[in-house]
C-alpha positions in Angstrom: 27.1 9.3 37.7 23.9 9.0 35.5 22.7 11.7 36.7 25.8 14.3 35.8 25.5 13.3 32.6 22.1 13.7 31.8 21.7 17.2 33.8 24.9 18.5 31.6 23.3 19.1 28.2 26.8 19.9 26.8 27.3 15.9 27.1 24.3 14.8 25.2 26.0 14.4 22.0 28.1 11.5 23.8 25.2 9.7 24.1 22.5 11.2 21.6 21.2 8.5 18.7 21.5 11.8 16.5 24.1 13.9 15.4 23.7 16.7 17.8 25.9 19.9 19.4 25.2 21.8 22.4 26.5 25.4 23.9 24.8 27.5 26.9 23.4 30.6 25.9 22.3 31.9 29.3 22.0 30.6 32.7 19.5 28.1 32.7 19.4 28.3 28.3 21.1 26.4 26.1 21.0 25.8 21.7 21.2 23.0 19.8 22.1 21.5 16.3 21.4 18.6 15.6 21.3 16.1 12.4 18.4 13.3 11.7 17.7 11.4 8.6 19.4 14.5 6.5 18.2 17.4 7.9 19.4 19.8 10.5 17.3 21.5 13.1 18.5 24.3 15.8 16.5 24.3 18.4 16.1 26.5 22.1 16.6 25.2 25.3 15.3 25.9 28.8 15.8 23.8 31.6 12.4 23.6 33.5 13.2 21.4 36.6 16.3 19.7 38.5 16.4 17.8 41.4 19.4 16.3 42.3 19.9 12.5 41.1 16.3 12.0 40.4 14.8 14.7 37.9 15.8 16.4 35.3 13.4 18.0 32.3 14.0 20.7 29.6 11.6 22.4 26.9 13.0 22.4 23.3 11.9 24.7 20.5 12.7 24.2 17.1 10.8 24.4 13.9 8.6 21.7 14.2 7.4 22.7 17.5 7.8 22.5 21.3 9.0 19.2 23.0 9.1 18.8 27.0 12.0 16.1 27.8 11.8 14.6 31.2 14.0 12.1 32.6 13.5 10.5 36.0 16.0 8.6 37.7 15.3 5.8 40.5 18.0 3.0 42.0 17.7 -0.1 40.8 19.0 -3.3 42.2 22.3 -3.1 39.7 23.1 -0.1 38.1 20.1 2.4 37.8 16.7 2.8 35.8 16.3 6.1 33.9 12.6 6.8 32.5 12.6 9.3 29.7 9.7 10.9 28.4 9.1 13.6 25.5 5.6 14.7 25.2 4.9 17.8 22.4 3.2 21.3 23.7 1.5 23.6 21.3 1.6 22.4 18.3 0.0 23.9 15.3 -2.5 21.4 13.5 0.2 20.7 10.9 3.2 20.2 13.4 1.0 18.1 15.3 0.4 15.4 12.1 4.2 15.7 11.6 4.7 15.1 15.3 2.8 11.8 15.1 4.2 10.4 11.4 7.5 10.7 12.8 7.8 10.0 16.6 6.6 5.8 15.6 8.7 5.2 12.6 11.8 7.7 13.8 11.8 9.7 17.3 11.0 6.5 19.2 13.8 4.2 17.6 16.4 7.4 18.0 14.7 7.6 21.9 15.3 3.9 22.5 18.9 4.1 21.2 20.1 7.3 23.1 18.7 5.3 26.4 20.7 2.3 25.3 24.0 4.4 25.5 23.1 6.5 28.5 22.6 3.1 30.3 26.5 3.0 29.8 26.7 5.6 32.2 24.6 3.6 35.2 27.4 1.6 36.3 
C-alpha cells in the first residue's frame, strides 16, 4: 500500500509536512505548488525511476534549484521501512549556500515529519 501512495504524486499533499498541490502535466511530468514558512514555490517534476514496491525517485525544479527525491522501500518485520533521500544537483554558488542554511534548520524537520505520516500508510 506504501508504495501506491508514494509513486502517486497527486497523493503527496495527504502526507506532505508542507502545504503542497500536485497535477500531471505530461506522461511521466507533473507541477507543483507548494507553501513553507510563508512563501510559495512552483516547481517541475520528472519522474526518473520506478520499480514496483521498492523504488521510486523524481527530479524537482523550482527556483532555488534542482532536488533528486528518492525513496526506497524494503519489508520490515511489522509494517514497512521507507528510506527517503533528497540530494541537490546543479546548483549555482548562491543556491548552494541557501541549500545548506535551510535543509538543517527547515527541509530536514519538514523531511522527518512527511516520513512520520507516510509511515501511516505501512500498515
Amino acid at each position: 500500500m506504501v508504495f501506491a501512495v508514494v509513486s502517486d504524486l497527486a497523493t503527496h499533499p495527504s502526507w506532505a509536512a508542507d502545504t503542497l498541490s500536485v497535477e500531471r502535466t505530461g506522461e511521466n511530468t507533473w507541477r507543483s505548488t507548494s507553501k513553507a514558512k510563508g512563501r510559495t514555490f512552483h516547481a517541475d517534476i520528472l519522474v526518473t525511476a520506478v520499480d514496483t514496491d521498492r523504488l521510486f525517485e523524481f527530479v524537482v525544479s523550482d527556483e532555488t534549484g534542482t532536488y533528486r527525491h528518492r525513496f526506497v522501500l524494503d519489508s520490515a518485520p511489522v509494517g514497512c521501512r521507507v528510506t527517503r533521500s533528497v540530494t541537490s544537483e546543479r546548483l549555482g554558488a548562491g543556491q548552494q549556500v541557501l541549500y545548506w542554511l535551510t535543509l538543517l534548520p527547515v527541509r530536514r524537520p519538514a523531511l522527518r515529519s512527511s516520513l512520520a505520516r507516510l509511515g501511516e500508510f505501512c500498515n
